[in-house]
C-alpha positions in Angstrom: -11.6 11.7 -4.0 -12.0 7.9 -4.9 -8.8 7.9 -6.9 -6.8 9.4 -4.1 -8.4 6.4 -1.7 -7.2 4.6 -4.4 -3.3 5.6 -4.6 -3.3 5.4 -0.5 -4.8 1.5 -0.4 -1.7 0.4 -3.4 0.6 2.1 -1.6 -0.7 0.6 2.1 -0.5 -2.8 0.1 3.4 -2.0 -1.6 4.3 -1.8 2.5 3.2 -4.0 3.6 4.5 -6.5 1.0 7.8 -4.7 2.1 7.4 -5.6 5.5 6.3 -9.4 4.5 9.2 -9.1 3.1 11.9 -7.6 5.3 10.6 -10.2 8.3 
């Protein structure tokens, strides 16, 4: 369970950065 917490929080962070990004 923690390491699926853990793939959805670095992949919330990788859009994010995206987002910083794009704007």
């Amino acid at each position: 369970m923690s390491s699926y917490i853990r793939m959805s929080m670095s992949t919330r962070v990788q859009c994010v950065k995206v987002q910083r990004e794009e704007s």
